[in-house]
N, CA, C and O atoms as a CHARMM CRD file, in Angstrom:
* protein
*
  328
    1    1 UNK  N     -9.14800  -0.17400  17.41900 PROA 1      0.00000
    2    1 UNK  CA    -9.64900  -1.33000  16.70600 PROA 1      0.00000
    3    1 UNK  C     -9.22100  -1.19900  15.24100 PROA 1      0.00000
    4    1 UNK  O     -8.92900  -0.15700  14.65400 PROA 1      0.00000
    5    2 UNK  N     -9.23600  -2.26800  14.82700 PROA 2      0.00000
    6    2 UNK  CA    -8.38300  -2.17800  13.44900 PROA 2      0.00000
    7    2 UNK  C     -9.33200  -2.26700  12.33100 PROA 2      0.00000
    8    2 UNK  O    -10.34000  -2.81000  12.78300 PROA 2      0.00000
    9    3 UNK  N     -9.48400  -2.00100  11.12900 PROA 3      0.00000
   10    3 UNK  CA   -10.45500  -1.86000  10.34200 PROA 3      0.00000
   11    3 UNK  C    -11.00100  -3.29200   9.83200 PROA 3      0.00000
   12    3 UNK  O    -12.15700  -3.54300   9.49300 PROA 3      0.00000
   13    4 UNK  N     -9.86600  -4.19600   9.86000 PROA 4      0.00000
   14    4 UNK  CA   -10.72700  -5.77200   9.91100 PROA 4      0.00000
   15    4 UNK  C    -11.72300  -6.00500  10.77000 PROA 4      0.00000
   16    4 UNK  O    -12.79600  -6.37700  10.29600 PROA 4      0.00000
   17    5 UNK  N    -11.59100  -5.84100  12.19500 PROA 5      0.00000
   18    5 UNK  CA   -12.00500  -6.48800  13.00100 PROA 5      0.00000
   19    5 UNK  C    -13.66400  -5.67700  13.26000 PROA 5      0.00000
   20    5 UNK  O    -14.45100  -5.94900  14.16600 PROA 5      0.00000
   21    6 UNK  N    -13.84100  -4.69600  12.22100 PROA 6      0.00000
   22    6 UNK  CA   -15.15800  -3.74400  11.96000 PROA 6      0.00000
   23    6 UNK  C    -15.80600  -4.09900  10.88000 PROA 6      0.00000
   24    6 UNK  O    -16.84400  -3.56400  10.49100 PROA 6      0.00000
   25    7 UNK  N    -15.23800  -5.00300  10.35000 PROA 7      0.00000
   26    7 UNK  CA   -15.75300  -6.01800   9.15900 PROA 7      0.00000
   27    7 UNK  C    -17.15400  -5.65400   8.99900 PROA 7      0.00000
   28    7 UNK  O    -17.64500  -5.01500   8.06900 PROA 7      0.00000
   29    8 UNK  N    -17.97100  -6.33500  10.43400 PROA 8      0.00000
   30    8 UNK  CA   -19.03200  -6.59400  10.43900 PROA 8      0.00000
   31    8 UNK  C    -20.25800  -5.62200  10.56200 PROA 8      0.00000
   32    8 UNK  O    -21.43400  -5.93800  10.38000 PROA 8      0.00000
   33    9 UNK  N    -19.65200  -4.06400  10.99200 PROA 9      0.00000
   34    9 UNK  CA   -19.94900  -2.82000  11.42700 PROA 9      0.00000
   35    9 UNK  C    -20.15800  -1.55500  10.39700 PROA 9      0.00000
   36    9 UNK  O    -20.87200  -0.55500  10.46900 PROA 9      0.00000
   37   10 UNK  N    -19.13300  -2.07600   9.30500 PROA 10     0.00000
   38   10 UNK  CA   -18.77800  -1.20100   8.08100 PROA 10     0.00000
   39   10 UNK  C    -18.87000  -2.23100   6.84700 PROA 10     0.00000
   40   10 UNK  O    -17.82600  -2.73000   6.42700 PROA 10     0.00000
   41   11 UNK  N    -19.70400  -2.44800   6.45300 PROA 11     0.00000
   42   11 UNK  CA   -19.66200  -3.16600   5.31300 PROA 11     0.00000
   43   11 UNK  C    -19.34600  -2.79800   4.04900 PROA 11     0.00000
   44   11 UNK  O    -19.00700  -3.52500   3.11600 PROA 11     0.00000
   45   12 UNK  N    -19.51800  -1.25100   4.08600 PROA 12     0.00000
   46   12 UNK  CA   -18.35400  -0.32500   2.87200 PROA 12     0.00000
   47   12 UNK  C    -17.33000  -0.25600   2.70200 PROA 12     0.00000
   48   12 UNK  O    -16.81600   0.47500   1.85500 PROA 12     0.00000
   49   13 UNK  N    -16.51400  -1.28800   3.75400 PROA 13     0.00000
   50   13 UNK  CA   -15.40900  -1.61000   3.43100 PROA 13     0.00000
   51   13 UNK  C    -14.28300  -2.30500   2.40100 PROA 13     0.00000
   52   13 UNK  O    -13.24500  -2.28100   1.74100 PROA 13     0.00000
   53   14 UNK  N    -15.88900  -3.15400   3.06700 PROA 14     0.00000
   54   14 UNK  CA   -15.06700  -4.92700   1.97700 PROA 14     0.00000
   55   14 UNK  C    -16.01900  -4.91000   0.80300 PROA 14     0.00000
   56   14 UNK  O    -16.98500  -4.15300   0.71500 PROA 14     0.00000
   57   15 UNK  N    -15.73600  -5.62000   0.10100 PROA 15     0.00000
   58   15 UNK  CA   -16.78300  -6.19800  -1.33800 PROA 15     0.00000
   59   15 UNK  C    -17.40800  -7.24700  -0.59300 PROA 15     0.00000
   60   15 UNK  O    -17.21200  -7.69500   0.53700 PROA 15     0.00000
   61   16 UNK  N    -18.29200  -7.55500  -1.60700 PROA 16     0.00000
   62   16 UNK  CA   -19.12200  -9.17600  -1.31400 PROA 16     0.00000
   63   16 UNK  C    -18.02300 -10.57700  -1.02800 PROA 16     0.00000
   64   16 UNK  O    -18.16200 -11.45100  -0.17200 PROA 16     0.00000
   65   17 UNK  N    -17.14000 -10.46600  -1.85100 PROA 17     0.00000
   66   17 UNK  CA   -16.11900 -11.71600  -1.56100 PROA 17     0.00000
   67   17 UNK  C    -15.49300 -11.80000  -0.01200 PROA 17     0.00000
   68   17 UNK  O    -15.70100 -12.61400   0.88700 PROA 17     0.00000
   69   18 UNK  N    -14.76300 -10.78900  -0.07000 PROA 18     0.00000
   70   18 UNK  CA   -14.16000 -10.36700   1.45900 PROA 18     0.00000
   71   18 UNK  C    -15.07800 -10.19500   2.58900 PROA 18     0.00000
   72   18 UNK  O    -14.89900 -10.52300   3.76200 PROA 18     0.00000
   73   19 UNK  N    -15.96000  -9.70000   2.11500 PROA 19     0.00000
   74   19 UNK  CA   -17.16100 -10.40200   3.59000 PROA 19     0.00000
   75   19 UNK  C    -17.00100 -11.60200   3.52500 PROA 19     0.00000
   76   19 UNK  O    -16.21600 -12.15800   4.29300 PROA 19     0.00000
   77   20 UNK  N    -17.71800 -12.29800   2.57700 PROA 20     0.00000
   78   20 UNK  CA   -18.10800 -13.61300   3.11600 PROA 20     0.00000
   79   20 UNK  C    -16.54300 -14.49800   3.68100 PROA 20     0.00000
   80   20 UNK  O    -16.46400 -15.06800   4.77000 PROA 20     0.00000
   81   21 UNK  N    -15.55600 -14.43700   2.78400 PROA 21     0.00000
   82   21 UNK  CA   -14.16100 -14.44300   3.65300 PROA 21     0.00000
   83   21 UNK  C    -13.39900 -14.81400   5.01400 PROA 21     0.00000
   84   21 UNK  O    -12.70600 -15.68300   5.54200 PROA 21     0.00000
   85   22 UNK  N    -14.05500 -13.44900   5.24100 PROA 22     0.00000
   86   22 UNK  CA   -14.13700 -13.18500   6.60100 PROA 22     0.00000
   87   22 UNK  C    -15.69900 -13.83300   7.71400 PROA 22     0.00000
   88   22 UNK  O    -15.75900 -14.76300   8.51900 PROA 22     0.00000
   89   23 UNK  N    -16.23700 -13.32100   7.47800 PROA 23     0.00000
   90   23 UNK  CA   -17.22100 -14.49500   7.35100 PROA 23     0.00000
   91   23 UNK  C    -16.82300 -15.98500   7.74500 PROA 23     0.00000
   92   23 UNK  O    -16.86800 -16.40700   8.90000 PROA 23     0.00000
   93   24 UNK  N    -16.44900 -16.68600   6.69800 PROA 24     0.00000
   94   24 UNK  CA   -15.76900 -17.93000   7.01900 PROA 24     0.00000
   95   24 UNK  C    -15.24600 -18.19000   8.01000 PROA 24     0.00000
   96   24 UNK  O    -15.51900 -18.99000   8.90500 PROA 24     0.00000
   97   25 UNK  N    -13.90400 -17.00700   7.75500 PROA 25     0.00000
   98   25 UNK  CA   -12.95700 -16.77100   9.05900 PROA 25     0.00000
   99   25 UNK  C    -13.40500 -16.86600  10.38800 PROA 25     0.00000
  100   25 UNK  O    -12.74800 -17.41900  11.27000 PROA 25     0.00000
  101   26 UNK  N    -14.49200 -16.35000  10.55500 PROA 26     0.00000
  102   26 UNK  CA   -14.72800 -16.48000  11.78800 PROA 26     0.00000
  103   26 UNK  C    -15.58500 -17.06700  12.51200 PROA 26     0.00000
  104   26 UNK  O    -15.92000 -16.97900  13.69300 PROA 26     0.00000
  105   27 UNK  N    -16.05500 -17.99900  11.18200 PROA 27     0.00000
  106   27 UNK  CA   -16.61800 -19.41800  11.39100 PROA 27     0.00000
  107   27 UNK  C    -16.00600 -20.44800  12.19100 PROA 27     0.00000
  108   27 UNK  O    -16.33900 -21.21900  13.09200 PROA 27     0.00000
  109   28 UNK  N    -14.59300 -20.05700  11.25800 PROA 28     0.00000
  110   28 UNK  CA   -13.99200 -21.36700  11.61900 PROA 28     0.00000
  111   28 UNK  C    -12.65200 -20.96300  12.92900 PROA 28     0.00000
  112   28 UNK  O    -11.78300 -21.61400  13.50900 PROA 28     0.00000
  113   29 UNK  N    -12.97600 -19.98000  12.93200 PROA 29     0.00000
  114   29 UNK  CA   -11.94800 -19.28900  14.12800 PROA 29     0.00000
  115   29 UNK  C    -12.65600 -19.51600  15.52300 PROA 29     0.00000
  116   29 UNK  O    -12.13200 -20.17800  16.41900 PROA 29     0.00000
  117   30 UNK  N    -13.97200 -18.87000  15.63400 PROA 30     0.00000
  118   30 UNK  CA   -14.55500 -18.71900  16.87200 PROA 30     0.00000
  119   30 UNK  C    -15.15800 -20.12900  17.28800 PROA 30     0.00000
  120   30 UNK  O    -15.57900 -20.78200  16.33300 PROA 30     0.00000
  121   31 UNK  N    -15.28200 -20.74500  18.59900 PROA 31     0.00000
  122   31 UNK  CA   -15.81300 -21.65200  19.21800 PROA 31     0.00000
  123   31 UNK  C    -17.57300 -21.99400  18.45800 PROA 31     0.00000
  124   31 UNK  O    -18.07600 -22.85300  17.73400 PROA 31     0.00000
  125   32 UNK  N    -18.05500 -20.61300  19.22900 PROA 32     0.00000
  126   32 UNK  CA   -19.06900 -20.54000  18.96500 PROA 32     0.00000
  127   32 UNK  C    -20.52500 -20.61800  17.74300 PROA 32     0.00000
  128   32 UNK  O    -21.75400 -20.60800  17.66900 PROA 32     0.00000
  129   33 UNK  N    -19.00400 -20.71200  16.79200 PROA 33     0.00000
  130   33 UNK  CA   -19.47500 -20.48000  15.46400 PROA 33     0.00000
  131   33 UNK  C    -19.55000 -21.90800  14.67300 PROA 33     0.00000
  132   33 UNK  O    -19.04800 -22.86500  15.26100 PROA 33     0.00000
  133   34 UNK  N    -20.14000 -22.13400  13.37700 PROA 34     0.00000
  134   34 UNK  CA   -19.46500 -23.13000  12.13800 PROA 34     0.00000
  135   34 UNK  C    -19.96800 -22.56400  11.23800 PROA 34     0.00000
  136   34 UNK  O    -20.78400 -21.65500  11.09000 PROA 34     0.00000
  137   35 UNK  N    -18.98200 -23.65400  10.21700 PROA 35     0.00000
  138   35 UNK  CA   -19.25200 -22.91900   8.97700 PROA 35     0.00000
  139   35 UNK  C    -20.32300 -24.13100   8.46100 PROA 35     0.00000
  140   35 UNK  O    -19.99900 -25.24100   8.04000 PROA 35     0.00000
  141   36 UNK  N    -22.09100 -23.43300   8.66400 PROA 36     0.00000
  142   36 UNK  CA   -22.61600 -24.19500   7.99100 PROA 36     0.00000
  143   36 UNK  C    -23.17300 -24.73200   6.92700 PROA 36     0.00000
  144   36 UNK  O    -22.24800 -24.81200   6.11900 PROA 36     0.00000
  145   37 UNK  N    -24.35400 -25.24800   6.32400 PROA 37     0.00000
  146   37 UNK  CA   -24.29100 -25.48200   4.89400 PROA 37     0.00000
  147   37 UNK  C    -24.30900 -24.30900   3.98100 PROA 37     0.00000
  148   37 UNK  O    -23.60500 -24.24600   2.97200 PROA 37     0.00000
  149   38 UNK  N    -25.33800 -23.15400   4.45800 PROA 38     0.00000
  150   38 UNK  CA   -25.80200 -21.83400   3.82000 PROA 38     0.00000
  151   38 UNK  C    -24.51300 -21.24300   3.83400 PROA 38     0.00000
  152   38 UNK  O    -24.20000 -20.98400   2.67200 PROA 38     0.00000
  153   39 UNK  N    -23.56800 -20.89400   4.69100 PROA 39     0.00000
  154   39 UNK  CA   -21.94600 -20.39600   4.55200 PROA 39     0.00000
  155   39 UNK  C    -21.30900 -20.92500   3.95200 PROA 39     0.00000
  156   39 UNK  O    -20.68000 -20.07600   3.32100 PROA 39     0.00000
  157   40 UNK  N    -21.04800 -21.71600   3.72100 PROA 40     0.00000
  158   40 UNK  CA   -20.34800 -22.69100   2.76000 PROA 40     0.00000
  159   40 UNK  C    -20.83700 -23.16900   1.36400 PROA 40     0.00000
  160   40 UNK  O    -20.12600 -23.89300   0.66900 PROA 40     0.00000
  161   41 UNK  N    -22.07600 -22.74500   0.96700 PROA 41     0.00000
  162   41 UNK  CA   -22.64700 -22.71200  -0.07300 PROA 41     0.00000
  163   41 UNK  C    -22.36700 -21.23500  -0.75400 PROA 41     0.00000
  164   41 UNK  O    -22.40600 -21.02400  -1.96600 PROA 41     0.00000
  165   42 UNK  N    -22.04000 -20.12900   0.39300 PROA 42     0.00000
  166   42 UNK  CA   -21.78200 -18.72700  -0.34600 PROA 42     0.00000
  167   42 UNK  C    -20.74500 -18.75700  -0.52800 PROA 42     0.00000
  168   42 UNK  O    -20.46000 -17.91800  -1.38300 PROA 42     0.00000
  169   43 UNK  N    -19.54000 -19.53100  -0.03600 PROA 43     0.00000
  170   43 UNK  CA   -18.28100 -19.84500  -0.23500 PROA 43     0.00000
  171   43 UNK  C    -17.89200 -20.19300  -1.21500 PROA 43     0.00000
  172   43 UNK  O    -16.93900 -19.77600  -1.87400 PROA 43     0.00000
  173   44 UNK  N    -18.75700 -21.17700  -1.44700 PROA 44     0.00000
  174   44 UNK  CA   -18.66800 -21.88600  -3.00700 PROA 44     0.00000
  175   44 UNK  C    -18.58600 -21.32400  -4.10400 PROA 44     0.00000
  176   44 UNK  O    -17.72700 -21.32800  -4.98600 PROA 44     0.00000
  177   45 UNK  N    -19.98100 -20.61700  -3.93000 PROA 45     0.00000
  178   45 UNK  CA   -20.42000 -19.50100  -5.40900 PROA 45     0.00000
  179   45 UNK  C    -19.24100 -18.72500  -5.43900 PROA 45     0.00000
  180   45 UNK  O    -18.88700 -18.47800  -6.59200 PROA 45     0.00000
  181   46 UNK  N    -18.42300 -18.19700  -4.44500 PROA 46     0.00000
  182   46 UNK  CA   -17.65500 -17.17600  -4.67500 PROA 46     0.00000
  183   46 UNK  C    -16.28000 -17.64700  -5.00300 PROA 46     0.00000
  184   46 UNK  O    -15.67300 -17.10100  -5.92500 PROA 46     0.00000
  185   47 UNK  N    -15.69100 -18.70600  -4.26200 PROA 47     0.00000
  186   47 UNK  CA   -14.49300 -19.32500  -4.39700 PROA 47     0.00000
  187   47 UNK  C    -13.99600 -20.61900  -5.20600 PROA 47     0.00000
  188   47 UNK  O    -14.82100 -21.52600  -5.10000 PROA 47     0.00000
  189   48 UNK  N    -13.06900 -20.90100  -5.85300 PROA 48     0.00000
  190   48 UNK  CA   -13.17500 -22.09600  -6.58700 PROA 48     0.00000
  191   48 UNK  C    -12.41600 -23.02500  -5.59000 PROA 48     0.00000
  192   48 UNK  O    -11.85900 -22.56300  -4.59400 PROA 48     0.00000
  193   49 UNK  N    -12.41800 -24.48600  -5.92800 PROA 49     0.00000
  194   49 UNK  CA   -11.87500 -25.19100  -4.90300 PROA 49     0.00000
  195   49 UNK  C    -10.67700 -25.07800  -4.32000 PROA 49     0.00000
  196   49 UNK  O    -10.58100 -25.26100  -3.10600 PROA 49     0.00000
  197   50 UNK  N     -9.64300 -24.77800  -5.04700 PROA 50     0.00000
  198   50 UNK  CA    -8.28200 -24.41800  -4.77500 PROA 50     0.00000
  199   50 UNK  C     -8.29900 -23.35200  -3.92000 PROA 50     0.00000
  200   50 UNK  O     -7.46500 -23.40200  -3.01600 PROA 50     0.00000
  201   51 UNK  N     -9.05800 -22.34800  -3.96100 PROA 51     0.00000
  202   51 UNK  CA    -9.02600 -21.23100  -3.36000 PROA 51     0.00000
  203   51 UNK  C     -9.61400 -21.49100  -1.99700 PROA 51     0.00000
  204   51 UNK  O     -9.11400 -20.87500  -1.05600 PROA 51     0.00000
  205   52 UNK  N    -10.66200 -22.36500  -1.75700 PROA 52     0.00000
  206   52 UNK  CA   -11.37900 -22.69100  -0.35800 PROA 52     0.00000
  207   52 UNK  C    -10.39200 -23.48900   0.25400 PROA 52     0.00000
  208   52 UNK  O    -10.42700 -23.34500   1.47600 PROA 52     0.00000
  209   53 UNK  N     -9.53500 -24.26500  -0.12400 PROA 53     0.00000
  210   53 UNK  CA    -8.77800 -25.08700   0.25800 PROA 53     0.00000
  211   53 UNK  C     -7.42100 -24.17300   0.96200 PROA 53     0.00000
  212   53 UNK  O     -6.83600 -24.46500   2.00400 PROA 53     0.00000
  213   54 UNK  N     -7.17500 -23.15800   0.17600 PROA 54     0.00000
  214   54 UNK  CA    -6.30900 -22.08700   0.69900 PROA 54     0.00000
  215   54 UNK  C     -6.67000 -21.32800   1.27700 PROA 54     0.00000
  216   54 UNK  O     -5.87400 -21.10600   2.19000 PROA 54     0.00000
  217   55 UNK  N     -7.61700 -20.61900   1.31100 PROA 55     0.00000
  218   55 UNK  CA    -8.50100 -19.97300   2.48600 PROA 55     0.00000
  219   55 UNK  C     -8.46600 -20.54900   3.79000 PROA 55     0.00000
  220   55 UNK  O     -8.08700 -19.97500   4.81000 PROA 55     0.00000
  221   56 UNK  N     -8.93800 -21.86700   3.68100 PROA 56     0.00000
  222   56 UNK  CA    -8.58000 -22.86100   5.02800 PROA 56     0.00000
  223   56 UNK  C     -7.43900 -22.91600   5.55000 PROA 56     0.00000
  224   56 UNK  O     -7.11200 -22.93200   6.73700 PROA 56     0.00000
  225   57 UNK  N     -6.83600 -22.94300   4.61800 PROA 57     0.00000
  226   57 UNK  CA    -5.50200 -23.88100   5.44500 PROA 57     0.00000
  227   57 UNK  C     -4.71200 -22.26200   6.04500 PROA 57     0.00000
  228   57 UNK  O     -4.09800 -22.15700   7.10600 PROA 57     0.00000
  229   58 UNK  N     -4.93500 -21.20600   5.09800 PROA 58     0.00000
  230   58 UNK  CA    -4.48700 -19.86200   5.62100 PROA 58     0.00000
  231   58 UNK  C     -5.36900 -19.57200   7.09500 PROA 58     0.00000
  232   58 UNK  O     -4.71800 -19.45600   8.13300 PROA 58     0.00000
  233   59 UNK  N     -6.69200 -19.47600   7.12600 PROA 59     0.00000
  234   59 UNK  CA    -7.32800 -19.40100   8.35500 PROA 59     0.00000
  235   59 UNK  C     -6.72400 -20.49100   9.67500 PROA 59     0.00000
  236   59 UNK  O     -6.73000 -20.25200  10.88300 PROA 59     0.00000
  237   60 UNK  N     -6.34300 -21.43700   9.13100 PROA 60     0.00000
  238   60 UNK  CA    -5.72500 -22.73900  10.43300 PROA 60     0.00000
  239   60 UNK  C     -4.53500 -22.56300  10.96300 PROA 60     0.00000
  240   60 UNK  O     -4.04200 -22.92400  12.03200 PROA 60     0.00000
  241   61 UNK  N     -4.10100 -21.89600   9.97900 PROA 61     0.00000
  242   61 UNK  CA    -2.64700 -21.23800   9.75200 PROA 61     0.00000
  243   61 UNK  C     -2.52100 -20.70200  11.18600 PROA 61     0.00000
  244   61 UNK  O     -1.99800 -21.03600  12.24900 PROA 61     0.00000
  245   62 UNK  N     -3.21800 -19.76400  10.71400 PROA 62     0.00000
  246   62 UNK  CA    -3.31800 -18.21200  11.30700 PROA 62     0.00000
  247   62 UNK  C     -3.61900 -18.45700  13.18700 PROA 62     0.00000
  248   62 UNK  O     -3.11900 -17.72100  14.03800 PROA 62     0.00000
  249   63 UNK  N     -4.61000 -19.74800  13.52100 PROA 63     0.00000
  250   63 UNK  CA    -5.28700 -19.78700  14.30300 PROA 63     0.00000
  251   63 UNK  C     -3.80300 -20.82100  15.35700 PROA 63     0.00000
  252   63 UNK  O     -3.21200 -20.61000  16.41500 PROA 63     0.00000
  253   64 UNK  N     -3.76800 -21.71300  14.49200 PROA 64     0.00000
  254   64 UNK  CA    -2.53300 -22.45200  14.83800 PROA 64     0.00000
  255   64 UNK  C     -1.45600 -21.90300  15.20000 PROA 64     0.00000
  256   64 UNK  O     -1.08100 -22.22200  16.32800 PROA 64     0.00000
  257   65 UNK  N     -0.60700 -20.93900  14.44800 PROA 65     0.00000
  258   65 UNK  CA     0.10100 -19.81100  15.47600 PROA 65     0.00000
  259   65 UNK  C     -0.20500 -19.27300  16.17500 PROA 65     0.00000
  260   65 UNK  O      0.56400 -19.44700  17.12000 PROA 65     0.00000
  261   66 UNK  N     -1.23100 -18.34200  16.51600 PROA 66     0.00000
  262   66 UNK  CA    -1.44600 -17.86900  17.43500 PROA 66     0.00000
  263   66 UNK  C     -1.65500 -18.45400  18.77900 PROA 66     0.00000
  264   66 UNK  O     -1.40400 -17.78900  19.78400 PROA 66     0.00000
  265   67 UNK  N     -2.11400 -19.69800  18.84900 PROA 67     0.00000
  266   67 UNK  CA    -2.17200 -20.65000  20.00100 PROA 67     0.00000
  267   67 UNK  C     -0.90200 -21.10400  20.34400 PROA 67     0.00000
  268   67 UNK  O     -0.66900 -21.37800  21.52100 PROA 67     0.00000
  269   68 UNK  N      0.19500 -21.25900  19.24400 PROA 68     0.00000
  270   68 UNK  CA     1.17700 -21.95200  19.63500 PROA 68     0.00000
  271   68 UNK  C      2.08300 -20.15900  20.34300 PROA 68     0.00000
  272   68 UNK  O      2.67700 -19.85600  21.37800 PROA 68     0.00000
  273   69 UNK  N      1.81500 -19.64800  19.45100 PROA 69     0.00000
  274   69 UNK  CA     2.81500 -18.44000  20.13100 PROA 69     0.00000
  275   69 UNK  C      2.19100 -18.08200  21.65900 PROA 69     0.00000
  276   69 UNK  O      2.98100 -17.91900  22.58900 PROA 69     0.00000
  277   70 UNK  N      0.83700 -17.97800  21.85700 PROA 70     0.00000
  278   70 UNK  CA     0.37300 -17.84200  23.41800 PROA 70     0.00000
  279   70 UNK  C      0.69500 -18.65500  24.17300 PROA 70     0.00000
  280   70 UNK  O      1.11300 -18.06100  25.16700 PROA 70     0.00000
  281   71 UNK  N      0.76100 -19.78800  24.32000 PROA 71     0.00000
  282   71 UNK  CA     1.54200 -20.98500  24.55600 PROA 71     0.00000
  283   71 UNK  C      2.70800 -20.73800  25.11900 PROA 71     0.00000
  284   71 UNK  O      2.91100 -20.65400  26.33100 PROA 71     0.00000
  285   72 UNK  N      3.87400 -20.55900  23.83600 PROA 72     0.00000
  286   72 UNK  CA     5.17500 -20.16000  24.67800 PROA 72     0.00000
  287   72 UNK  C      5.85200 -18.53700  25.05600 PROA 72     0.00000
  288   72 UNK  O      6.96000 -18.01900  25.19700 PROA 72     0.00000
  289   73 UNK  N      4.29700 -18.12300  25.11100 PROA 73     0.00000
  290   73 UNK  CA     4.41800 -16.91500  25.81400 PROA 73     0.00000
  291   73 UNK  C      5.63500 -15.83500  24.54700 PROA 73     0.00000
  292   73 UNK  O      6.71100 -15.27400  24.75400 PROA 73     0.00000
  293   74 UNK  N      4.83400 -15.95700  23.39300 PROA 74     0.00000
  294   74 UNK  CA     5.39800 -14.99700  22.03000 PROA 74     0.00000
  295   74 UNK  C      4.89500 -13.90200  22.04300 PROA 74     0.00000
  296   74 UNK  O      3.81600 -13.94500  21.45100 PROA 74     0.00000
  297   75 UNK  N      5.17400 -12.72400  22.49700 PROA 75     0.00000
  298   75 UNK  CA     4.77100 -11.74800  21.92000 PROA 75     0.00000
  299   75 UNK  C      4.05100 -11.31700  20.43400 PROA 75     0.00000
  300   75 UNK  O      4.34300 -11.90300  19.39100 PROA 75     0.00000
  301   76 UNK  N      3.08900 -10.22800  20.49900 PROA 76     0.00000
  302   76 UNK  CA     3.09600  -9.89900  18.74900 PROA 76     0.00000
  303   76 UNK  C      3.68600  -9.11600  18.03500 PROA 76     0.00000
  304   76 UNK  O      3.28600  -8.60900  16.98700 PROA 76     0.00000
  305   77 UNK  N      4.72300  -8.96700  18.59700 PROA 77     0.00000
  306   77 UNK  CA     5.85500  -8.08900  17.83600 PROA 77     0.00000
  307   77 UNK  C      5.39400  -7.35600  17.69600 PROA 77     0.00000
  308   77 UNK  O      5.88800  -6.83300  16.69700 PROA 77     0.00000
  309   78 UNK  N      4.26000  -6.52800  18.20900 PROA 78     0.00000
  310   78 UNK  CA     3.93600  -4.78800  17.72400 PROA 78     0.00000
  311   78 UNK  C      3.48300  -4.89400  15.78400 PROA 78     0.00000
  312   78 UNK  O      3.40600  -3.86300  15.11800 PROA 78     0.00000
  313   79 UNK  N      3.29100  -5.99700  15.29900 PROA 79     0.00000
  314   79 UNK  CA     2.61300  -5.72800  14.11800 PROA 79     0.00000
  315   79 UNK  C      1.44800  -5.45200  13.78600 PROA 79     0.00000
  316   79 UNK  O      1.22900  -5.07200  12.63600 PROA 79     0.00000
  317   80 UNK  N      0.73100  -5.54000  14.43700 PROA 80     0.00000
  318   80 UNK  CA    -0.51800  -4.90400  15.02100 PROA 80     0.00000
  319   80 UNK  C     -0.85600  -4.13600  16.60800 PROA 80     0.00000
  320   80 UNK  O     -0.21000  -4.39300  17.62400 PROA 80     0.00000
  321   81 UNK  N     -1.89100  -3.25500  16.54400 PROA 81     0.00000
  322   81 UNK  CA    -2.12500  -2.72100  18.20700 PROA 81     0.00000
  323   81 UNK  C     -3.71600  -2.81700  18.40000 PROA 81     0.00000
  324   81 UNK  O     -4.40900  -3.04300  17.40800 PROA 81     0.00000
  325   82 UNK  N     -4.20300  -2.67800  19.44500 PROA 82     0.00000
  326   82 UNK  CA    -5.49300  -2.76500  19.55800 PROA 82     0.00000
  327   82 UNK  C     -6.30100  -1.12100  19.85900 PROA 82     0.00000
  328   82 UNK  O     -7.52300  -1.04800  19.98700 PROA 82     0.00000
């Protein structure tokens, strides 16, 4: 397991920003999740608009390839392992 994905396990990892971050991330990544008013209000305090706006579009990014590469059956090039 990779030290991101312990985010939530090790919080001596990250600072306060990069939690909540991530956080977001996996607001807006997972089904199960949203990003609701109280998350997005810690978002705020921490991020300025430009930056939430890039945060997003990097998280959609991220989510958007990966669907499209499973899709046509893309490998992950070994840039990560589990």
């Amino acid at each position: 397991m990779t030290w991101v994905a312990q985010w939530t396990d090790r919080p001596d990892l990250f600072d306060e920003r990069e939690r909540v971050a991530l956080e977001y991330a996996d607001a807006v990544t997972l089904s199960q999740l949203d990003v609701d008013d109280v998350l997005f209000a810690r978002v705020q305090a921490l991020f300025d608009d430009d930056a939430i706006v890039e945060l997003t579009e990097l998280i959609a990014w991220e989510n958007a390839s990966s669907k499209f590469n499973r899709a046509l059956r893309i490998g992950s090039q070994h840039l990560w392992s589990r």
